[in-house]
KOLPA-622325 format. One record per residue (C-alpha): residue number from 1; residue in three letters; x, y, z. Coordinates in steps of 0.25 Angstrom, whole numbers. Layout:
N
ATOM seq type    c1    c2    c3
ATOM NUM  ALA     X     Y     Z
...
This chain:
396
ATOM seq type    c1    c2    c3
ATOM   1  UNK   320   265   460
ATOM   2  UNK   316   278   452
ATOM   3  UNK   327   289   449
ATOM   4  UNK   328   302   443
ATOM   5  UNK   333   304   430
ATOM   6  UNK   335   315   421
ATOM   7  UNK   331   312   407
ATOM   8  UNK   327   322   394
ATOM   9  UNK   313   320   399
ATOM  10  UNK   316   326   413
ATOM  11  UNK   318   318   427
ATOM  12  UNK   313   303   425
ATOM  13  UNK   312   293   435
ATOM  14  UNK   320   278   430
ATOM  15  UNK   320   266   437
ATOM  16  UNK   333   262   444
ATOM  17  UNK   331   249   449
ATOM  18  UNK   345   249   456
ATOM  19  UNK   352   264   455
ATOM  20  UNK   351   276   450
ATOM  21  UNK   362   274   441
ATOM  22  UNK   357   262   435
ATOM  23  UNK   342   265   425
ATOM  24  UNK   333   253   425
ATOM  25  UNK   328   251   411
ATOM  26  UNK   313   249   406
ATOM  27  UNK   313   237   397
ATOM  28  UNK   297   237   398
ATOM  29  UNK   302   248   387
ATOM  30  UNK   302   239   373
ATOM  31  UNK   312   249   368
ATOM  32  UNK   322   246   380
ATOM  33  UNK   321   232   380
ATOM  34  UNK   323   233   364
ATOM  35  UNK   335   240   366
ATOM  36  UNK   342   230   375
ATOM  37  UNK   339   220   366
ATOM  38  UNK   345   229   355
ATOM  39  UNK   357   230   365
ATOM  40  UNK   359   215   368
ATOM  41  UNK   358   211   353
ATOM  42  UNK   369   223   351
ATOM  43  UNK   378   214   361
ATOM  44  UNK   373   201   354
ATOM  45  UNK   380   207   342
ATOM  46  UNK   393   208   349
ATOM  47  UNK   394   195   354
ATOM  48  UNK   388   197   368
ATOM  49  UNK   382   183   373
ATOM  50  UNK   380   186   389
ATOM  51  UNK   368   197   392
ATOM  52  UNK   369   200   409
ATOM  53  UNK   355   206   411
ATOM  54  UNK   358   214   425
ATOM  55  UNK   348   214   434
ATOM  56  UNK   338   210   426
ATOM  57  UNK   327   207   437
ATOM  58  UNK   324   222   436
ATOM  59  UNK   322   223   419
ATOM  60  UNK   305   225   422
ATOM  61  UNK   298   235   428
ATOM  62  UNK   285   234   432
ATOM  63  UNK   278   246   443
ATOM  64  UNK   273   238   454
ATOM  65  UNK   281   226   453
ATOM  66  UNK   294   224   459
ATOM  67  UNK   301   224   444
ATOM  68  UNK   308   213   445
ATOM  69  UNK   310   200   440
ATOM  70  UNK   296   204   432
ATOM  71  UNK   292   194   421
ATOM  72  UNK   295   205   410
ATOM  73  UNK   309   204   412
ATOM  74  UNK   311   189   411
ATOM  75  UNK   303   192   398
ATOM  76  UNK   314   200   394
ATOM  77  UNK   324   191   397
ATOM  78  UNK   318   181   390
ATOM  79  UNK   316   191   376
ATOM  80  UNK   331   195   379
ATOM  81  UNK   337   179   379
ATOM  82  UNK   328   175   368
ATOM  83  UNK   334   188   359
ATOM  84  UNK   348   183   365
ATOM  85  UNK   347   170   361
ATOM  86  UNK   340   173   348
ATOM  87  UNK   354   181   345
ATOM  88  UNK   365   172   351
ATOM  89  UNK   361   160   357
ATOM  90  UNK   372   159   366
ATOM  91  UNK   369   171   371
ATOM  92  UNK   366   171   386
ATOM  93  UNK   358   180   397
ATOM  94  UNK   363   181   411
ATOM  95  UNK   352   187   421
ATOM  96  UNK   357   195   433
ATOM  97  UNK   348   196   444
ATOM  98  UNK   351   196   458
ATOM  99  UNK   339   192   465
ATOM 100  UNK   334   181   474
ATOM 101  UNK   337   166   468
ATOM 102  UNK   324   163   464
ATOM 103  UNK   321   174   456
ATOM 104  UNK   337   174   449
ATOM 105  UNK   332   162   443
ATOM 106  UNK   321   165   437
ATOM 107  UNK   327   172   425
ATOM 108  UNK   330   159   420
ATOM 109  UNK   316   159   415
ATOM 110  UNK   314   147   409
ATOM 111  UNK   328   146   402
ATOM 112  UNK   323   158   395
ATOM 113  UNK   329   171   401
ATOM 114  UNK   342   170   406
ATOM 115  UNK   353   160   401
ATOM 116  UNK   361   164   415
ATOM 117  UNK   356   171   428
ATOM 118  UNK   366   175   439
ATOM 119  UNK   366   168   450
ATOM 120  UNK   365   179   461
ATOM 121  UNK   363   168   473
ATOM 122  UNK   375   163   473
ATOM 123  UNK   387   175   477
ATOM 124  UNK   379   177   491
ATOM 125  UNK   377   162   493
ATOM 126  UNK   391   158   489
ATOM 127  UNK   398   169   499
ATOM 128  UNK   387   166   509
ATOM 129  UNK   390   152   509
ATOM 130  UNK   406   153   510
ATOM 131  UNK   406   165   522
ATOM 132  UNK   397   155   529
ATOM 133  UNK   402   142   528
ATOM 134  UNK   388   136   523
ATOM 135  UNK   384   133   510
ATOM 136  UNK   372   129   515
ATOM 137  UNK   362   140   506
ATOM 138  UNK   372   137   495
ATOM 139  UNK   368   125   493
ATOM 140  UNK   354   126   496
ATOM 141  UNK   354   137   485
ATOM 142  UNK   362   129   476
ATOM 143  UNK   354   118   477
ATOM 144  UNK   341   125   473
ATOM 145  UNK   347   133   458
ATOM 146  UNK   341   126   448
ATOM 147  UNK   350   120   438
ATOM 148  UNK   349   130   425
ATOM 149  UNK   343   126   414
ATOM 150  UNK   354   123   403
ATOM 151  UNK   356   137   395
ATOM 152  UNK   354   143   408
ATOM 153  UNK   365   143   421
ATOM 154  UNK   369   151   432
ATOM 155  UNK   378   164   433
ATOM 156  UNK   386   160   447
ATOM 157  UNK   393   172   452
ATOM 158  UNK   397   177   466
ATOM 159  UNK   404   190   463
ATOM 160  UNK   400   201   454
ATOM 161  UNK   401   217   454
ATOM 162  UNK   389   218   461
ATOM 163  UNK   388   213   475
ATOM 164  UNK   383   200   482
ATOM 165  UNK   367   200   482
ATOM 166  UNK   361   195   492
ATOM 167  UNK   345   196   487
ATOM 168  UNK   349   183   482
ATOM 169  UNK   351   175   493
ATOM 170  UNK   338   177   496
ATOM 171  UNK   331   166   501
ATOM 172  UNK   345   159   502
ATOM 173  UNK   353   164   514
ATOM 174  UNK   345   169   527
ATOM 175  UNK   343   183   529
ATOM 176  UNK   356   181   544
ATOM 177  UNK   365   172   533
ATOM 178  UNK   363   184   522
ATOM 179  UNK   365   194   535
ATOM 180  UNK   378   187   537
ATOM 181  UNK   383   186   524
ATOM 182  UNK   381   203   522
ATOM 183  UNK   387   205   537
ATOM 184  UNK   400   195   532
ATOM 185  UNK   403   204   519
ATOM 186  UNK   402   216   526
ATOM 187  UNK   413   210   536
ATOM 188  UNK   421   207   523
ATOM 189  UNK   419   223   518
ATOM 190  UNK   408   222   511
ATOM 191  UNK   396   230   508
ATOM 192  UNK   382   228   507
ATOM 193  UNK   371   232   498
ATOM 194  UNK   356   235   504
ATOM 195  UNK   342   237   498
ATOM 196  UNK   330   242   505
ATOM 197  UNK   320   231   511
ATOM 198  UNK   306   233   508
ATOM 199  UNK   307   233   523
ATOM 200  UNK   314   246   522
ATOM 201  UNK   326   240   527
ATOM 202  UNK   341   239   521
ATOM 203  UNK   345   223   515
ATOM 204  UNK   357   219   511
ATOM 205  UNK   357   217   496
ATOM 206  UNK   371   214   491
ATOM 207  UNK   384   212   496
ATOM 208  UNK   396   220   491
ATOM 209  UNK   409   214   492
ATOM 210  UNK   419   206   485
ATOM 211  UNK   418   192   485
ATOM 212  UNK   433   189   489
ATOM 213  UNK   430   199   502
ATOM 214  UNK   414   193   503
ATOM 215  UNK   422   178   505
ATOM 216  UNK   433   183   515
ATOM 217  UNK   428   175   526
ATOM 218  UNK   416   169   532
ATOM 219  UNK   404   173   540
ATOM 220  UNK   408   167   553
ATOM 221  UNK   423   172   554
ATOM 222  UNK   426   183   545
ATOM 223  UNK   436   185   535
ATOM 224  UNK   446   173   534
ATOM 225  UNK   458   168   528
ATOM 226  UNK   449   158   517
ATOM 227  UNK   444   171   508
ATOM 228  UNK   452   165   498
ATOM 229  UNK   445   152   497
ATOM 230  UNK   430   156   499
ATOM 231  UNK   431   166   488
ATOM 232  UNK   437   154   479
ATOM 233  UNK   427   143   484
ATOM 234  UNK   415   153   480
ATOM 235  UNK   419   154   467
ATOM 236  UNK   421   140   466
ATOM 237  UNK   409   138   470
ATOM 238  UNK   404   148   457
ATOM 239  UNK   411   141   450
ATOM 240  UNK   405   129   450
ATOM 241  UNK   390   131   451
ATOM 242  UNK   380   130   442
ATOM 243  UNK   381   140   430
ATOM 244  UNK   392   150   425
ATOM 245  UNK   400   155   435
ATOM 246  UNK   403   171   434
ATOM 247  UNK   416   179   441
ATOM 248  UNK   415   194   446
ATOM 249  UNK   431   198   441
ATOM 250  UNK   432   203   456
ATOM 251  UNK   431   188   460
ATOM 252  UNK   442   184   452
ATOM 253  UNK   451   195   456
ATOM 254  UNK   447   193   471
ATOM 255  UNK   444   207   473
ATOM 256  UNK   441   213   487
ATOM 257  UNK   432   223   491
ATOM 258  UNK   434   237   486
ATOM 259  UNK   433   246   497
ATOM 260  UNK   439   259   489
ATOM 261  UNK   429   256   476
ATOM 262  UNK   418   256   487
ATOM 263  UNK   421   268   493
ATOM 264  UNK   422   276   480
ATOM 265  UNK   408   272   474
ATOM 266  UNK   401   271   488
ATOM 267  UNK   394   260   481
ATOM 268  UNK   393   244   489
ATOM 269  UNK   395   236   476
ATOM 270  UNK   410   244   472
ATOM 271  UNK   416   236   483
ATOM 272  UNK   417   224   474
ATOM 273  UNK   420   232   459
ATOM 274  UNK   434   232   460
ATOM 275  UNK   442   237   447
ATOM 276  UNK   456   232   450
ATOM 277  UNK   467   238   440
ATOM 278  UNK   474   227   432
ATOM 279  UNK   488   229   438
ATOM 280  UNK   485   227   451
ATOM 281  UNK   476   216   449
ATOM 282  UNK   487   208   441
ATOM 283  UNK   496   211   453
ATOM 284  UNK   486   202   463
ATOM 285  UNK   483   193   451
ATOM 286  UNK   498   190   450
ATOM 287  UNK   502   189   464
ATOM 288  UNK   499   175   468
ATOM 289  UNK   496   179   482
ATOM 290  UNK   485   189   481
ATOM 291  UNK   471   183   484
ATOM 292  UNK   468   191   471
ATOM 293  UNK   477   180   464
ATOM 294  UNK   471   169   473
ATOM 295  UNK   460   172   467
ATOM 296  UNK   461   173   452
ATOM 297  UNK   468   160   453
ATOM 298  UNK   460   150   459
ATOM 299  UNK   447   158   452
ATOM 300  UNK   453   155   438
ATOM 301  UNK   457   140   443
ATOM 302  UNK   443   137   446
ATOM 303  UNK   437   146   434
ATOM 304  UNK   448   137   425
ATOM 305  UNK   444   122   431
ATOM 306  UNK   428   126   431
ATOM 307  UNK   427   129   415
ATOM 308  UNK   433   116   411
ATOM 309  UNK   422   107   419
ATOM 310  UNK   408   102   411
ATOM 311  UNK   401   101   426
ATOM 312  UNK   404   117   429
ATOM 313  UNK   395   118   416
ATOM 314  UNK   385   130   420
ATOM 315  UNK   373   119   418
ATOM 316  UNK   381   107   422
ATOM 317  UNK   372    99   434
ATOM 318  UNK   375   105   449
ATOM 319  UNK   372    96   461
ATOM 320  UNK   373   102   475
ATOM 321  UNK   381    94   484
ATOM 322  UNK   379    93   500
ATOM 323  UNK   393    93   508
ATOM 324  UNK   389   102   520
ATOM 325  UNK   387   116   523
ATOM 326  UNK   402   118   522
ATOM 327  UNK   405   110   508
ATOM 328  UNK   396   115   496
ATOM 329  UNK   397   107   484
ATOM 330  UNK   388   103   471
ATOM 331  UNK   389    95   460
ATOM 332  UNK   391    99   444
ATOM 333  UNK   391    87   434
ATOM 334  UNK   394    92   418
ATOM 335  UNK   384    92   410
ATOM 336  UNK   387    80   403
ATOM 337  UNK   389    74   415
ATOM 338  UNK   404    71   414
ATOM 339  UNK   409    78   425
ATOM 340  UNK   405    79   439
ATOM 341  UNK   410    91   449
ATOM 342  UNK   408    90   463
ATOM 343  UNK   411   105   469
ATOM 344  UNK   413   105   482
ATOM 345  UNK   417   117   491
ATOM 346  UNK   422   121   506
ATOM 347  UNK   413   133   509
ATOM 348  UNK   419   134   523
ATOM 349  UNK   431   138   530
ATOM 350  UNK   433   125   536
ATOM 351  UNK   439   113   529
ATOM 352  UNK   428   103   525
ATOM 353  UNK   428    90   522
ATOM 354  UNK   417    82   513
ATOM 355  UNK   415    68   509
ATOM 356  UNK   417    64   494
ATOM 357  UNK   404    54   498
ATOM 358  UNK   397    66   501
ATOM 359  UNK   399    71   487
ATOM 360  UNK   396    59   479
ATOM 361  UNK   408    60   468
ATOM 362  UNK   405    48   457
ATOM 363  UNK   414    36   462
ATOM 364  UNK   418    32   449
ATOM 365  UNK   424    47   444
ATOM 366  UNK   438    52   448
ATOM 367  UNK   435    65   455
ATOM 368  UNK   446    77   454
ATOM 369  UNK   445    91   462
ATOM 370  UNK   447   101   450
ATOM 371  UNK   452   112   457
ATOM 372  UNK   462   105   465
ATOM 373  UNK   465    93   458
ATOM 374  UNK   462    84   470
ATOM 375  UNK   458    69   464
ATOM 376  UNK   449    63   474
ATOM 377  UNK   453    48   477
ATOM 378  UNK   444    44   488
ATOM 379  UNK   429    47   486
ATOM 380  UNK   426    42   499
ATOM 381  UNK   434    53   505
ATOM 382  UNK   434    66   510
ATOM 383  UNK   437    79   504
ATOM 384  UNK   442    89   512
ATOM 385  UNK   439   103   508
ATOM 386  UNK   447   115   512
ATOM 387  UNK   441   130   517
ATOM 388  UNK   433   134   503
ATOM 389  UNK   440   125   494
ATOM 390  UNK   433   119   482
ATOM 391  UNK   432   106   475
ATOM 392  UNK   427   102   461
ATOM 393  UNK   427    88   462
ATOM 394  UNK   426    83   445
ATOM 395  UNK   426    70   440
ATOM 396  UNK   432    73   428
């Protein structure tokens, strides 16, 4: 945690809360907190609307306590939103703190802290959920968000330049199910991360992989030929939940673990910070067979269908729906309650069929899929949903 420096006034010891390279700074320091607000209104100035604060759980420090999630820094979040907003009211704060659930969302504050908070649960959950087959802890997860207050949503990503978290699937997934989980990405070449138990033991911490590898097969059998699919059903499921959905650049491109990135830093987390050249990438963008291509395409069809829908409005009503352990599904209604979306996905490798009873659609609207343009004519029947396809059934 302490480390050596070097400074004018001889060797000092700075606090580093996660490497040496990286220098924790004392904003219990008036004059540092000062000069970051001196910084933000420089950015204000320039247009600047979106402030990430990284890692912000750690901003206190307090001997004695674990310092973090202290009181004193929600305070400071609260005197930096109210400094933002006093500037440019459509100004927005997005906290990033990749803890447990519960404690994520309790830099909401009282709609007072930050407008949008990362929704660090969902990229373990999600690609637990689609290497299983089970969407049973999804849906119990999903079932417990709380709606965010209007002026505040969800970030819902499941890729980034980090790895995948797994601190907070705690109290979520089993301590075998996360086991299985870190066993199945190291199958599919990926690396994991560790931290030191109080215990004195080594825990798994994060997952370093690419998604498009971390969803090339399932738990039970291995890799399989439905890669493609699962990787597009997870981010339909994004997509369409709750809040603002977010898009590492290496998900859009369907990058794959990079070995040779790995071996040269030696570090877990390059194995999914590709740099592709533009050439190259051009020539798998363009080639219509490349899963590269694949990729791009059906992401920027669903990106393209999602922005023109009211009921994918980041505070628009959710409803969880109940299909099975094989079929997740929830509800989105506009917030002028004018369109209706029933999403509905095959998280499974196996064709699944569900009910149209089961999902309650409003007898007198005309129901259309808007991804594949299928009209449903018979609400007594039965859809039948192929391995990891989605529907967004919209009555308008």
């Amino acid at each position: 945690l302490l480390n050596p420096v070097q400074t004018e006034d001889g060797e000092r010891y700075v606090w580093c809360t996660f490497s040496e390279d990286q220098v924790d700074l004392n904003f219990k320091n008036p004059k540092v907190l000062l000069e970051f607000v001196n910084i933000i209104r420089h950015y204000l100035e320039y247009g600047v609307q979106i402030f990430r604060l990284d890692a912000v759980a750690f901003l206190w420090k307090e001997v004695g306590t674990p310092s973090i999630h202290l009181q004193q820094t929600h305070e400071v979040i609260k005197v930096l939103r109210l400094l933002i907003e006093h500037y440019n009211p459509q100004a927005v704060i997005i906290t990033e703190t990749n803890v447990p659930n519960r404690e994520n969302l309790t830099y909401f504050g009282n709609a007072n802290e930050a407008h949008v908070i990362y929704n660090f649960s969902l990229p373990p959950l999600l690609i637990y959920t689609l290497i299983a087959g089970n969407c049973r802890h999804l849906k119990t997860w999903l079932m417990s968000m709380p709606p965010a207050q209007m002026g505040t949503t969800y970030l819902n990503f499941i890729a980034s330049h980090d790895g995948v978290g797994l601190r907070p699937t705690d109290g979520l997934l089993q301590e075998e199910e996360k086991n299985q989980m870190v066993s199945t990405m190291q199958q599919f070449g990926g690396r994991i991360t560790c931290r030191r138990s109080r215990e004195g033991f080594d825990k798994p911490y994060e997952m370093n992989i690419s998604l498009y590898d971390a969803l090339k097969g399932t738990i039970e059998h291995g890799p399989d030929k439905w890669q493609l699919q699962r990787f597009v059903c997870a981010h339909a499921i994004m997509l369409a939940l709750e809040g603002i959905p977010a898009f590492y650049i290496h998900s859009l491109l369907g990058s794959e673990n990079d070995y040779a990135k790995l071996e040269n830093t030696g570090r877990n987390r390059s194995i999914n910070r590709s740099q592709w050249e533009v050439g190259p990438l051009e020539e798998q963008l363009e080639n219509k067979y490349s899963h590269h291509s694949k990729v791009f395409t059906q992401l920027s069809a669903l990106i393209d269908i999602r922005k023109k829908q009211p009921a994918f409005h980041p505070n628009a009503t959710q409803f969880t729906l109940h299909l099975g352990l094989q079929i997740f599904g929830f509800w989105r209604q506009s917030m002028r309650r004018d369109q209706s979306i029933f999403c509905i996905y095959n998280i499974s490798s196996e064709t699944q069929q569900v009910a149209l009873s089961d999902i309650n659609l409003i007898g007198t609207d005309n129901w259309t899929d808007l991804i594949s343009g299928m009209k449903i004519e018979d609400q007594a029947g039965t859809l039948t949903l192929t391995p990891y396809q989605t529907l967004w059934l919209s009555n308008r």
